[in-house]
C-alpha positions in Angstrom: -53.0 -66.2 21.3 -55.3 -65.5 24.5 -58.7 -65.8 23.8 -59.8 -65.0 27.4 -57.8 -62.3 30.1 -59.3 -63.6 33.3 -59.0 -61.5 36.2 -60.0 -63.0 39.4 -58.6 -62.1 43.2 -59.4 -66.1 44.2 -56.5 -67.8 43.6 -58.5 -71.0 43.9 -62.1 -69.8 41.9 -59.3 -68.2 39.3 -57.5 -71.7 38.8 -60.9 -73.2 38.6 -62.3 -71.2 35.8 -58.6 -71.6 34.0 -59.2 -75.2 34.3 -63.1 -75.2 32.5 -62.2 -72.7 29.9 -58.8 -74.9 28.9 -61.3 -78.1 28.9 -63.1 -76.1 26.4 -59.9 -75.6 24.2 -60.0 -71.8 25.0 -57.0 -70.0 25.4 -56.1 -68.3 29.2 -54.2 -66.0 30.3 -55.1 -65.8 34.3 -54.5 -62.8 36.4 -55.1 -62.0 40.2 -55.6 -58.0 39.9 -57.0 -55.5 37.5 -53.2 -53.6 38.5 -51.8 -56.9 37.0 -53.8 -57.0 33.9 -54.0 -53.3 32.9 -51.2 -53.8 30.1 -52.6 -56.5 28.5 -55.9 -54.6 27.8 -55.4 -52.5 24.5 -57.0 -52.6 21.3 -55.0 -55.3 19.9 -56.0 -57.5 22.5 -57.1 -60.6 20.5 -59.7 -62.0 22.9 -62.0 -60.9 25.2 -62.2 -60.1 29.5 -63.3 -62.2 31.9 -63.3 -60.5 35.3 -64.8 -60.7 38.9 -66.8 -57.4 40.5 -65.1 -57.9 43.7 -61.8 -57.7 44.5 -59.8 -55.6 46.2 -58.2 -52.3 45.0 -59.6 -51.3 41.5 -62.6 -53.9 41.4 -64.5 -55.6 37.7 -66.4 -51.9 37.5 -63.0 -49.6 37.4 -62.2 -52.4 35.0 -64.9 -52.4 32.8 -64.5 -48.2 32.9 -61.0 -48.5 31.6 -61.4 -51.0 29.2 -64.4 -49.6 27.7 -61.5 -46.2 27.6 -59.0 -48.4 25.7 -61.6 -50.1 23.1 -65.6 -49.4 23.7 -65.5 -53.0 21.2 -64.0 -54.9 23.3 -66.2 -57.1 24.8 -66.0 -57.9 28.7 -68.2 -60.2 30.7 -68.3 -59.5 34.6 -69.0 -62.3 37.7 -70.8 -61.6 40.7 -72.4 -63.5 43.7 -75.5 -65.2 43.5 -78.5 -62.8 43.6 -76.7 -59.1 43.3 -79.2 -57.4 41.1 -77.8 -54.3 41.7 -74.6 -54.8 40.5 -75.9 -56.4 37.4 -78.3 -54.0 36.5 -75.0 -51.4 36.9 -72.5 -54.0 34.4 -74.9 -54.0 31.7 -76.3 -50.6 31.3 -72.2 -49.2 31.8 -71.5 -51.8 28.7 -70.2 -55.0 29.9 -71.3 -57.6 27.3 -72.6 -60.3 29.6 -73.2 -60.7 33.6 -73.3 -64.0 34.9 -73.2 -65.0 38.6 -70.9 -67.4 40.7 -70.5 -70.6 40.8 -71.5 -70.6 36.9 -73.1 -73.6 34.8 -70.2 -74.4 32.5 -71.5 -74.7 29.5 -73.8 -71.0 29.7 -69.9 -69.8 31.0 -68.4 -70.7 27.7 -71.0 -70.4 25.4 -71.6 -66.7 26.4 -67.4 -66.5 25.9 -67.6 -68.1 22.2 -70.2 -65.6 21.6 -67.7 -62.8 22.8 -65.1 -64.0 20.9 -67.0 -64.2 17.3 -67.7 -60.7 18.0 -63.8 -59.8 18.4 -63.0 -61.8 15.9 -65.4 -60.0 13.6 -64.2 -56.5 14.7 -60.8 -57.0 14.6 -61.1 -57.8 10.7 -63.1 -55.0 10.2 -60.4 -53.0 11.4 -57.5 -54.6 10.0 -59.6 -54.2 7.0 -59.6 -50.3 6.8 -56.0 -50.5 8.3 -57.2 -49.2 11.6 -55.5 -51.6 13.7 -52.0 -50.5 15.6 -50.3 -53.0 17.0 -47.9 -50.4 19.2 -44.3 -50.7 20.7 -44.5 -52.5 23.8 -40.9 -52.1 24.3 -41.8 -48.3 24.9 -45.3 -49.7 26.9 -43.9 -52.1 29.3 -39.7 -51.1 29.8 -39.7 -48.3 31.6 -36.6 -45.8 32.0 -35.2 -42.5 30.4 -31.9 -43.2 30.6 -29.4 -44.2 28.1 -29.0 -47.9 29.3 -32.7 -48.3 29.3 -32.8 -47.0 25.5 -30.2 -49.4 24.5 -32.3 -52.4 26.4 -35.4 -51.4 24.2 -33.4 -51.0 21.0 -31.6 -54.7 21.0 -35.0 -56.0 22.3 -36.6 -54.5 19.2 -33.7 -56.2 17.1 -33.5 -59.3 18.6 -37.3 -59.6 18.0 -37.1 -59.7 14.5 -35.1 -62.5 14.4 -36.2 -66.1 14.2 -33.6 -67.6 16.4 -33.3 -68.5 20.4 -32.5 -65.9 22.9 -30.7 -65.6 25.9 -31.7 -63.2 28.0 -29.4 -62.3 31.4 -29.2 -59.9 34.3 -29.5 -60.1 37.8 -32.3 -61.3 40.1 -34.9 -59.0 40.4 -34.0 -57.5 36.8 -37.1 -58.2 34.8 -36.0 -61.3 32.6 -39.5 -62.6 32.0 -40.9 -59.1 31.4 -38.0 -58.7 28.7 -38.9 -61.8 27.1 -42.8 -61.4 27.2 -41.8 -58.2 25.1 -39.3 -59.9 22.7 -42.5 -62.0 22.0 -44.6 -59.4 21.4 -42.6 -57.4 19.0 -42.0 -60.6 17.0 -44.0 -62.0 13.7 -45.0 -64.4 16.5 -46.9 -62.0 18.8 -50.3 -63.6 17.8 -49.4 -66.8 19.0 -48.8 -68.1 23.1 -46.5 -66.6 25.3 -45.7 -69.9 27.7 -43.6 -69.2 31.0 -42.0 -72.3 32.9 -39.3 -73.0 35.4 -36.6 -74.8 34.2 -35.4 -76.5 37.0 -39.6 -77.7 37.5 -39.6 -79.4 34.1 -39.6 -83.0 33.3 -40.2 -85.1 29.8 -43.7 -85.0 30.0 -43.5 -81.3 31.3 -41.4 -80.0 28.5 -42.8 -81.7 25.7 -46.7 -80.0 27.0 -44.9 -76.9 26.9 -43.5 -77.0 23.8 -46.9 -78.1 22.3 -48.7 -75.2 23.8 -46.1 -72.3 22.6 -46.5 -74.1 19.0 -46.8 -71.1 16.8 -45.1 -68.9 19.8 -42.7 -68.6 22.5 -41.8 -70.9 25.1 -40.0 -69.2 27.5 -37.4 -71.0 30.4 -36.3 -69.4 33.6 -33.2 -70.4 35.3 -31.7 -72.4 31.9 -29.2 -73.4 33.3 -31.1 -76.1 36.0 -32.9 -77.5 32.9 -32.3 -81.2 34.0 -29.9 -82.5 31.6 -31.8 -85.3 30.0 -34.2 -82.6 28.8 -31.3 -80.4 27.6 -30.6 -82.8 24.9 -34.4 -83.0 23.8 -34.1 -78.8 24.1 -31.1 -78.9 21.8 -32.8 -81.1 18.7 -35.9 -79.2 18.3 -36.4 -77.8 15.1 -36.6 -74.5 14.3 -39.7 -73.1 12.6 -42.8 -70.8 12.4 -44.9 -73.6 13.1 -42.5 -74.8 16.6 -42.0 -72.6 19.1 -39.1 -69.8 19.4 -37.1 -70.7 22.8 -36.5 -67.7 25.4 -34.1 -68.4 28.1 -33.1 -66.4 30.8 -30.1 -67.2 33.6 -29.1 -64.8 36.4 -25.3 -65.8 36.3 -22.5 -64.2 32.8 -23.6 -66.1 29.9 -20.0 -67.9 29.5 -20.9 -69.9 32.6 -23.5 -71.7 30.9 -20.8 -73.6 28.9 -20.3 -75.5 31.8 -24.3 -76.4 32.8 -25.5 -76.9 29.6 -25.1 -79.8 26.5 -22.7 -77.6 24.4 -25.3 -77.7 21.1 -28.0 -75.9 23.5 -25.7 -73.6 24.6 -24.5 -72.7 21.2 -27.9 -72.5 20.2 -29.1 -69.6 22.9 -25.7 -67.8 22.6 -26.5 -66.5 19.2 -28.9 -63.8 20.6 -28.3 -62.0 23.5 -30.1 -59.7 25.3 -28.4 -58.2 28.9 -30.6 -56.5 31.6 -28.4 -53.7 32.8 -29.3 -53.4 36.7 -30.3 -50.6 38.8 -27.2 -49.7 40.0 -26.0 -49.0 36.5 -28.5 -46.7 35.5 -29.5 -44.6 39.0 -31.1 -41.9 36.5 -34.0 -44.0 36.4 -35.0 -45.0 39.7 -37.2 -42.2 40.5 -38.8 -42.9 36.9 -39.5 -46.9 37.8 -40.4 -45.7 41.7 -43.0 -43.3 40.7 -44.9 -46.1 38.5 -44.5 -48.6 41.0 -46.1 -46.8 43.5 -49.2 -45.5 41.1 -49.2 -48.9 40.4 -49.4 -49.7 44.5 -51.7 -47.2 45.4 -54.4 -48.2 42.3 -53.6 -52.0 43.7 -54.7 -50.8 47.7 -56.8 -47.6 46.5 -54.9 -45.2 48.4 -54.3 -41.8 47.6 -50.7 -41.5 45.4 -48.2 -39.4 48.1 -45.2 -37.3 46.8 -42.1 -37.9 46.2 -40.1 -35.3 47.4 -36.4 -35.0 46.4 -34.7 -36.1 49.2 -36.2 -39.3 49.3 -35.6 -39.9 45.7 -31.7 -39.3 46.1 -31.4 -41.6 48.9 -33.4 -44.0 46.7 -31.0 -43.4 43.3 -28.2 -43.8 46.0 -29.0 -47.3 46.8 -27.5 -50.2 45.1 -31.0 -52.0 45.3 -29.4 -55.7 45.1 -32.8 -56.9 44.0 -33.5 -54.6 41.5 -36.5 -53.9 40.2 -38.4 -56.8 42.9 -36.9 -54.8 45.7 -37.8 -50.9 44.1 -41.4 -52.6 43.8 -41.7 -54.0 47.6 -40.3 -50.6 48.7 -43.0 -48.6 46.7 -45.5 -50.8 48.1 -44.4 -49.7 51.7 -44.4 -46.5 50.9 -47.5 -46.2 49.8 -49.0 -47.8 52.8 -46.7 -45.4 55.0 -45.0 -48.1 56.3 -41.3 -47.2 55.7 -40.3 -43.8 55.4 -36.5 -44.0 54.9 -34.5 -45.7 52.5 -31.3 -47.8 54.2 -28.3 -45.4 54.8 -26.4 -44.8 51.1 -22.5 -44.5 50.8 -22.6 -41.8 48.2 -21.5 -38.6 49.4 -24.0 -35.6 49.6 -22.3 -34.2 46.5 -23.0 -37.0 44.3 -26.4 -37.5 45.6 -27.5 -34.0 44.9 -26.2 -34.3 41.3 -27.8 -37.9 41.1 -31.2 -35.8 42.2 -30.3 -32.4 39.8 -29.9 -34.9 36.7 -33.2 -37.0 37.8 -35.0 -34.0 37.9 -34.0 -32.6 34.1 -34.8 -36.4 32.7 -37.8 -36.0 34.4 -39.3 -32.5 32.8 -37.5 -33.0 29.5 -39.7 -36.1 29.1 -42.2 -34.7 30.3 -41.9 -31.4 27.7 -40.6 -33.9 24.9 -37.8 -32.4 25.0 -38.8 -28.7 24.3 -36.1 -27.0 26.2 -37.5 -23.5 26.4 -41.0 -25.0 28.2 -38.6 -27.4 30.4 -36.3 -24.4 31.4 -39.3 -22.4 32.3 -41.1 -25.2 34.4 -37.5 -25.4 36.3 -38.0 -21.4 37.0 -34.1 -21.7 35.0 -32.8 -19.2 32.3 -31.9 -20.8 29.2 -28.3 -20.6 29.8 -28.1 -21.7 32.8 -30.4 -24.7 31.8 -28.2 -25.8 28.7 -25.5 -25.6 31.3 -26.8 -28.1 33.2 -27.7 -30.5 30.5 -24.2 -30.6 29.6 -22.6 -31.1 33.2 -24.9 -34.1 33.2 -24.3 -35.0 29.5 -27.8 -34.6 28.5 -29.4 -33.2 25.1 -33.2 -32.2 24.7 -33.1 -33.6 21.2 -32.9 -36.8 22.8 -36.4 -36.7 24.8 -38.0 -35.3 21.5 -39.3 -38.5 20.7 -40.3 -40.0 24.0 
C-alpha cells in the first residue's frame, strides 16, 4: 500500500527523501513528474502527496489544483527552497495541508506525513463507511484503445485479476508489460497491498528474498523471466502461495513455449497457468491515433506547450507504420511532435487505398466514442446521412452498440 506519492524532478533529492521516509517504515512510491503521477492520484488513493513546487512542466501548484479536483480530502504537503514566502503563503491558502522547505529536518518531514496519513486514514473509513468509496476500473483508466484487440486485452486482464495464481504476461518490447501487470494488481483482492517492480536478470538471493518480503500481501512483479538466474529459479518455484505471500507477475518478450527451455520446469508450469498476451501495434492500427493523441497531451502537459493538431494525413501515415517498438516508440514520436521536431513519419508500405480506409475507420472509432455510440449525433458531427453512415460502419465492421458503453 503507498502511504506517500512523492513527486520530485531531482532524481537525487527524490532518492534521498525515498531513502528517509523508508527508514521511517513508510511506504513510497517515487515519481519524477506530476505527468507521471497523474494516474495514481484518485480518490482511492490510500496515502497522501508529497511533491516539489518546482519542476518543470506542470509544477507542485498545477499539482495541488488537480488533486484538490480529484479529492479536496486528500491531503498534499508541498517543498520549496529555503526562504520562498511567497510561494508558501500561495500552497496554504490554495489548500495544501502542510509547506515545508528544502533540505528538511527529518523528523518535522515525517511527523507532518504521519499526521497526513491519520487524516486519510480517518476519511477513507468514513467513506467506506457510508459506501462512498469507488474503487474504479483501471483497466478502462490506464489501457487505452477502442479497438477490438484492446477490449479483449482489458477483458482477460479483468479475469486474470480475479484469480489467485501467477501470471505470465507477454508481448513485444515496447508493449506495456509492466503497465499490464501494475493493472492486474490493481483489479485484484490484492490492490491495497504493494505493487513491487524488479529486473529479473538484476536479482540475486539477497535481492529476491527483499523483494518478496516487500510485495508480502501484494504483487511482486519480474521483467525479463526468463534471465532470472537459475539458482533463484528454484527458490521462485517453492514459494508458497497465499494471501499473506506475494502473487508473482512475470513478463517475457519472446512466445511463452520458449520459456520451457530457460526456466526450472515447476516455475514454468507455474506462470503458464495464466496468461495474459499484449497484442502489438501493428495488430490493432485502429488505435494508434487513439494512443498518439494521449501521448502527446501527455507531452505537451510534461513541456507546457500548447497541444497541436493532428491532422489526418499524418495519422494514416502513423496507423501505417509497423512501430517495432510499440507503444515506447508511438511515445518518443509524440514527444517530437510536440516539440516540432519531426514532422513526418518514416515512409509506410501500405498503399494509398488502405491508408485512407485505415484513416476513414480511425475517424468513426473516434466520434462513436466520443458520442457513446449515439449514431444519429456521430452521423451529424461527420456532416454524413444516416445511411450512408451505417454504410460505413459496416464496410469497416463496426456497430454503435459497441461504443455505448465506453
Amino acid at each position: 500500500m503507498t502511504e506517500v506519492l512523492l513527486v520530485e524532478d531531482d532524481a537525487s533529492v527524490r532518492e534521498a527523501l525515498e531513502q528517509t521516509l523508508e527508514l521511517a517504515d513508510l511506504s513510497v512510491t517515487a515519481m519524477g513528474s506530476f505527468v507521471a503521477a497523474k494516474d495514481r492520484i484518485t480518490r482511492s488513493l490510500p496515502g497522501v502527496i508529497l511533491s516539489d513546487v518546482r519542476m518543470p512542466g506542470r509544477d507542485g501548484f498545477h499539482l495541488l489544483q488537480y488533486a484538490r479536483g480529484v479529492d479536496a480530502d486528500l491531503p498534499v504537503i508541498l517543498l520549496t527552497g529555503e526562504g520562498d514566502v511567497p510561494s508558501a503563503v500561495r500552497g496554504i491558502s490554495e489548500g495544501a495541508f502542510a509547506f515545508l522547505e528544502k533540505p528538511c529536518d527529518p523528523t518535522e518531514l515525517v511527523e507532518v506525513l504521519r499526521r497526513a496519513l491519520h487524516l486519510r486514514v480517518a476519511t477513507l473509513a468514513a467513506r467506506q463507511a457510508r459506501g462512498a468509496l469507488e474503487a474504479g476500473d483501471a483497466a478502462a483508466r490506464l489501457l487505452f484503445g477502442v479497438s477490438p484487440e484492446a477490449g479483449a486485452l482489458r477483458d482477460t486482464v479483468r479475469m486474470v485479476a480475479r484469480g489467485g495464481g501467477a501470471v505470465l504476461i507477454h508481448g513485444e518490447p515496447g508493449t506495456g508489460t509492466s503497465k499490464v501487470a501494475e493493472v492486474v494488481h490493481l483489479l485484484s483482492p490484492r490492490s491495497a497491498g504493494p505493487f513491487v517492480k524488479r529486473a529479473a536478470p538484476a536479482l540475486d538471493e539477497a535481492s529476491l528474498a527483499q523483494a518478496l518480503a516487500r510485495a508480502q500481501g501484494g504483487s511482486l512483479f519480474l521483467d525479463k523471466i526468463e534471465a532470472l538466474p537459475r539458482d533463484l529459479q528454484y527458490a521462485l518455484a517453492e514459494v508458497p502461495d497465499g494471501p499473506e505471500a506475494a502473487r508473482l507477475l512475470a513478463a517475457t518478450h519472446g512466445p511463452p513455449d520458449a520459456l520451457l527451455s530457460s526456466l526450472d520446469v515447476d516455475l514454468y508450469y507455474r506462470l503458464e497457468a495464466l496468461r495474459v498476451r499484449i497484442p502489438s501495434l501493428k495488430e490493432r492500427p485502429s488505435d494508434i491515433p487513439v494512443l498518439f493523441r494521449h501521448y502527446l497531451a501527455q507531452a505537451c502537459e510534461q513541456a507546457d506547450l500548447p497541444l497541436p493538431d493532428v491532422p489526418p494525413d499524418v495519422q494514416a501515415r502513423l496507423m501505417a507504420r509497423d512501430w517495432p517498438g510499440n507503444a515506447r516508440s508511438l511515445m518518443n514520436h509524440a514527444m517530437r511532435y510536440a516539440m516540432g521536431i519531426e514532422q513526418e513519419v518514416p515512409r509506410a508500405t501500405a498503399g494509398l487505398a488502405d491508408r485512407m480506409r485505415a484513416v476513414e475507420r480511425a475517424i468513426l472509432v473516434e466520434t462513436l466514442t466520443r458520442h457513446h455510440g449515439a449514431a444519429t449525433a456521430a452521423a451529424r458531427d461527420l456532416d454524413l446521412p444516416r445511411k450512408t453512415f451505417y454504410d460505413k460502419l459496416t464496410r469497416h465492421g463496426l456497430r454503435a452498440e459497441d461504443y455505448r458503453s465506453s
